[in-house]
C-alpha positions as CSV (number, residue, x, y, z in Angstrom):
1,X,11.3,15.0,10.5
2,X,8.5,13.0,9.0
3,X,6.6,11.7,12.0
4,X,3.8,9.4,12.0
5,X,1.6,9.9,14.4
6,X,-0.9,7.9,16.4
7,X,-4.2,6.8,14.6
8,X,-6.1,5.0,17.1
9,X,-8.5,6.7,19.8
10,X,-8.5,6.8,23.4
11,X,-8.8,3.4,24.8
12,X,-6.9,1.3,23.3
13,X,-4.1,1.8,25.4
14,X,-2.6,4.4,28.1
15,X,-1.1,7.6,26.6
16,X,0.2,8.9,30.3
17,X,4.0,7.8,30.5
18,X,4.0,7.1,34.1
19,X,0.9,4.6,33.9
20,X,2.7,3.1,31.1
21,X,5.6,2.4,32.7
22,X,3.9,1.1,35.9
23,X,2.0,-1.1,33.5
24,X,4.9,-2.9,31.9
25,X,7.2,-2.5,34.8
26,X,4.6,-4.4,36.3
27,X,3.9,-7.0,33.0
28,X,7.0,-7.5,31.6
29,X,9.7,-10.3,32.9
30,X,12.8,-9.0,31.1
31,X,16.2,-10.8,30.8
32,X,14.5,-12.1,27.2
33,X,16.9,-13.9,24.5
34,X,14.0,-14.8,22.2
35,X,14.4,-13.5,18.9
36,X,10.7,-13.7,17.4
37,X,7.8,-13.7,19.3
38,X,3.8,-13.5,18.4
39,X,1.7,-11.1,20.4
40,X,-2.0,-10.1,20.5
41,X,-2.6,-7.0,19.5
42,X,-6.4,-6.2,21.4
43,X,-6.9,-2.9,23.5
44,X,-4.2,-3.3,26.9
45,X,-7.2,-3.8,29.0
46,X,-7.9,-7.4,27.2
47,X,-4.5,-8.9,26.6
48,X,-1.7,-5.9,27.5
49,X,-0.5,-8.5,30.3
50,X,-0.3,-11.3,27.6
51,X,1.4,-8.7,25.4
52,X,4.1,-7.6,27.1
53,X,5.2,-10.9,28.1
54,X,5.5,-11.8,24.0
55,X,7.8,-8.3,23.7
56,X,9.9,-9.2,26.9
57,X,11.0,-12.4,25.6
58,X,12.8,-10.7,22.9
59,X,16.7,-10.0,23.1
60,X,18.0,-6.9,22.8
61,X,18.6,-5.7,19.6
62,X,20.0,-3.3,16.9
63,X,16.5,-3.0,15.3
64,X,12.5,-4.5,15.9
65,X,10.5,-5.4,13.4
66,X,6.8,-5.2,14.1
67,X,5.2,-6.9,11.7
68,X,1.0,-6.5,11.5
69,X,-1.5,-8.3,9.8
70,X,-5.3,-7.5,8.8
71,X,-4.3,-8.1,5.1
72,X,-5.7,-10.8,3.1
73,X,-4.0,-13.0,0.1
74,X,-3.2,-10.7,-2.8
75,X,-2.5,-7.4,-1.1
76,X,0.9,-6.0,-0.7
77,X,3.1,-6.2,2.1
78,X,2.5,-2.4,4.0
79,X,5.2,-0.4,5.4
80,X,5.5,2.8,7.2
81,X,7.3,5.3,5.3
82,X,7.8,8.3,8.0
83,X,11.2,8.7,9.7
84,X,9.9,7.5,12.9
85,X,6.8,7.2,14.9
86,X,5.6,9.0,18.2
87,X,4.8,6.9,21.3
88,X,3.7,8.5,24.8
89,X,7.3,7.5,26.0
90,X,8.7,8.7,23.1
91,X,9.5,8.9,19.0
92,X,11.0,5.4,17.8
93,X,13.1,5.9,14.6
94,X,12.7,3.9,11.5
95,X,15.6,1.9,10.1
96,X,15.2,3.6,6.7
97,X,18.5,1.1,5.3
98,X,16.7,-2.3,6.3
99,X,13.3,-0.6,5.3
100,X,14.5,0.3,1.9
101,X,16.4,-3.1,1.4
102,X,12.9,-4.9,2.1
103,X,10.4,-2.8,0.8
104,X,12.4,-3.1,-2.6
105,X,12.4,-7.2,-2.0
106,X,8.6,-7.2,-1.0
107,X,7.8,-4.7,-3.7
108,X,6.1,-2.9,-0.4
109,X,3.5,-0.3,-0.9
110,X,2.8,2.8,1.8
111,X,1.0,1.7,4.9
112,X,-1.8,4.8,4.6
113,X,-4.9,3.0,7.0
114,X,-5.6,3.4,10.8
115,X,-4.3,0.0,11.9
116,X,-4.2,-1.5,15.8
117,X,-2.3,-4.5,14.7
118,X,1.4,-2.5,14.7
119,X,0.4,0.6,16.9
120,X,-1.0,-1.1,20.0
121,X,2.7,-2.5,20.6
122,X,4.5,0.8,20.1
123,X,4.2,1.2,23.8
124,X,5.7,-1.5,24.4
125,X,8.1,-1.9,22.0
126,X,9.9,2.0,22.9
127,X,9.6,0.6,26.9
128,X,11.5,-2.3,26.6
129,X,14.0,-1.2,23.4
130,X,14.5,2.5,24.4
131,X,17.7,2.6,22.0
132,X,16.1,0.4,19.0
133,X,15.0,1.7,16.1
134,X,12.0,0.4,14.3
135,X,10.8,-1.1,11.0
136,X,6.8,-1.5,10.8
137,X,5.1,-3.7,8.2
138,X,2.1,-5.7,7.5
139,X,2.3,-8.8,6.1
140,X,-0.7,-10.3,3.9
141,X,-2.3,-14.1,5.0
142,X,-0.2,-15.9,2.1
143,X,2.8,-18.4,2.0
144,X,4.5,-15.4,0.5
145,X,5.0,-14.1,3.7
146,X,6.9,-16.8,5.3
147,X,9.7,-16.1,2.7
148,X,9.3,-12.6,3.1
149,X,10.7,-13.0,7.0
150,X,13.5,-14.8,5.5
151,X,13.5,-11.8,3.2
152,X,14.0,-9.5,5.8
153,X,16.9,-12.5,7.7
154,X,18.8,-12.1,4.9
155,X,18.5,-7.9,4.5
156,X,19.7,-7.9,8.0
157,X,22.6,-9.8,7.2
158,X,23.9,-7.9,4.7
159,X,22.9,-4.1,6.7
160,X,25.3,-5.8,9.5
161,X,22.3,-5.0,12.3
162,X,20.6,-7.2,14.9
163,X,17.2,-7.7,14.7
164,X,14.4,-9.4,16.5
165,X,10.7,-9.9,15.3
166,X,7.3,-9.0,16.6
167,X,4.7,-10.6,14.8
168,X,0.8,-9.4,15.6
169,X,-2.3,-11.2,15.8
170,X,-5.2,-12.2,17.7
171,X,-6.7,-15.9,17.9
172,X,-10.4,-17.0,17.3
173,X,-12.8,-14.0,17.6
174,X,-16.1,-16.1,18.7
175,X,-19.1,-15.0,19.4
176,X,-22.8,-13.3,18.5
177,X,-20.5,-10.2,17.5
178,X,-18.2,-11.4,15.3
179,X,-21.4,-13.9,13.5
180,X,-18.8,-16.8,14.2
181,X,-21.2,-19.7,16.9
182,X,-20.3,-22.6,15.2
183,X,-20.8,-24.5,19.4
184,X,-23.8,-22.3,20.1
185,X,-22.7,-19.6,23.3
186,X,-21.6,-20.1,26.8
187,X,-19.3,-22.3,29.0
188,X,-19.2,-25.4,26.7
189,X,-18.6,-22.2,23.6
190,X,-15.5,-20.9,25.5
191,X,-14.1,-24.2,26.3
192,X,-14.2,-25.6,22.3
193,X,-12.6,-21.8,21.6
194,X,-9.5,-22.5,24.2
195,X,-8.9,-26.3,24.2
196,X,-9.7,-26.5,20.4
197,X,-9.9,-24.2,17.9
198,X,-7.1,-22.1,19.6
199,X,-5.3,-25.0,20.9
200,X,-5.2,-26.2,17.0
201,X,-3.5,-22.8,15.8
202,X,-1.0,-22.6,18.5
203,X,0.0,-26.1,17.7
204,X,0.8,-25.8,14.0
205,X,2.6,-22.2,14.9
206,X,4.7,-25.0,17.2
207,X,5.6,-27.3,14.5
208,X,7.2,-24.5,12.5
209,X,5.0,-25.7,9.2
210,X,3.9,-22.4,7.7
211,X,1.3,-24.2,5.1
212,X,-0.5,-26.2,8.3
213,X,-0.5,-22.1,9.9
214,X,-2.2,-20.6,6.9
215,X,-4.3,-23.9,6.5
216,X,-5.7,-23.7,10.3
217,X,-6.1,-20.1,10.2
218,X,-8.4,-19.8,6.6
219,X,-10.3,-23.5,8.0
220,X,-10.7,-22.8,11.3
221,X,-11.0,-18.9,12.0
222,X,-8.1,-18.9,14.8
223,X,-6.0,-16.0,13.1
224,X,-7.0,-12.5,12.2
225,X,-2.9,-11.9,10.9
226,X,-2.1,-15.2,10.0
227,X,0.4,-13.3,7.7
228,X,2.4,-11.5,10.3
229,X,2.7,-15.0,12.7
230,X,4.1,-16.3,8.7
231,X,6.7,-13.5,8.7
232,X,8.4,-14.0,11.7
233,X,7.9,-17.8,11.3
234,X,10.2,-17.0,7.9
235,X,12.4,-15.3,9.7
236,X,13.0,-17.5,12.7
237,X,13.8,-20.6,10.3
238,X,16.6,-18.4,8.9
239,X,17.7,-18.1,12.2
240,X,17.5,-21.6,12.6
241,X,15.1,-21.4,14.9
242,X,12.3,-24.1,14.0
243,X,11.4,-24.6,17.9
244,X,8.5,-22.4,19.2
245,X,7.1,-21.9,23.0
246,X,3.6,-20.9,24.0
247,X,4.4,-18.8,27.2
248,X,0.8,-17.4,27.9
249,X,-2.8,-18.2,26.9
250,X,-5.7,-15.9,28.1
251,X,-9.5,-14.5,26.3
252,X,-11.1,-11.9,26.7
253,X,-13.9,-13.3,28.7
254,X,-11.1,-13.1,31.8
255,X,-11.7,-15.5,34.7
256,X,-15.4,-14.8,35.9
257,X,-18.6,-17.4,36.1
258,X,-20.5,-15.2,33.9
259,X,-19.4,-15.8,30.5
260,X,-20.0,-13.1,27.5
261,X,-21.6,-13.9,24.5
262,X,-18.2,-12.9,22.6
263,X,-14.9,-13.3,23.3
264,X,-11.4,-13.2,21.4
265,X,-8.3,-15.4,22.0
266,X,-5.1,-14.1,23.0
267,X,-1.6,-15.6,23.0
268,X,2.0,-14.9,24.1
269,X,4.8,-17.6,21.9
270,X,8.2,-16.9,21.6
271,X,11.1,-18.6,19.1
């Protein structure tokens, strides 16, 4: 069996099965009938909580699509060609029928590069769909890639399998570290980041209007994988499900008076 394996180092999250399953035993709600969510995609420490309450929204399902971002306009969608991947709880098998049906619609390429935006949620995604199998992709920031989720709607369909969609991203990365200060730093910094910039993102992902999502993402800075929230936004509408519900908020600069000089937003919506 082709396997892929894990690419990111120690850190990013917990590769002891136990801890893992306290972890989202702990996180998780369960009892989910979503059938796309968003989810950060940050090391576990930063927004695992806010994670796992994106997966456990989802219903339970033939097949989970992951679908990751990092890509830019004009790239090809990225998909992960091995048989299955390895997770500390586990391998998770690829749907190779729904992966060849949509790699031949996307005109995919081979996902080759180290990449947190799918991995991180393996975890997770093997804990709370222990019988699913898996298809990994990464969707570039485009309109394309709102009609790709339909894309892979409509390959469902036809395959006669249940899917749900995880779509990855992160919000506004802000801060002296990622050269992005445009309200100086400090209390008044995070505030504009949450109530704002953030707040602005997470609204247009609630009107279901893909063009305002790219549009706030590329003008604002609120979206490292705007083309991943795009993909499940396509494939929710196919669904006929145009209604979307933030279910947790959170940053990186946690709940403490002493506020960092960088900080990342994080956010839990499900569809």
């Amino acid at each position: 069996m082709n396997l892929r394996e894990s690419s990111l180092p120690a850190g990013w999250y917990p590769r002891n099965s136990d801890e893992i399953n306290r972890l989202l035993s702990e996180w998780g709600t369960g009892g989910g009938t979503a059938r796309a969510a968003i989810a950060p995609h940050a090391g576990w420490y930063y927004s695992g909580k806010i994670a796992a309450r994106a997966v456990s929204s989802l219903d339970k399902v033939d097949t989970l699509v992951v679908i990751g971002g990092h890509l830019p306009a004009g790239y090809a969608p990225l998909f992960a060609l091995e048989d299955a991947v390895s997770t500390p709880l586990g391998n998770m098998a690829i749907n190779a029928a729904l992966r060849a049906a949509v790699y031949k619609e996307l005109d995919g390429k081979e996902d080759r590069f180290p990449d947190n935006t799918v991995e991180v949620l393996l975890p997770m995604a093997r804990f709370f769909f222990p019988d699913a199998s898996l298809l990994w992709l990464r969707l570039p920031a485009e309109l394309s890639s709102f009609d790709a989720g339909k894309a892979i709607a409509a390959a469902a369909d036809n395959l006669g399998c249940s899917l749900a969609v995880l779509a990855s991203t992160d919000l506004t990365h802000y801060g002296l570290n990622y050269r992005f200060t445009p309200h100086g730093i400090g209390p008044e910094a995070l505030r504009w980041m949450r109530e704002v910039n953030d707040r602005h993102f997470i609204d247009a992902v609630e009107s279901g209007n893909p063009a305002a999502v790219l549009e706030r993402a590329e003008t604002d800075c609120s979206s490292c994988s705007a083309g991943a929230v795009l993909g499940a936004m396509g494939f929710a509408a196919a669904q006929g499900l145009n209604s979307a519900r933030l279910l947790e908020y959170g940053t990186s600069a946690g709940e403490g008076e002493e506020i960092p000089d960088s900080f990342v937003g994080y956010a839990a919506i499900a569809f």
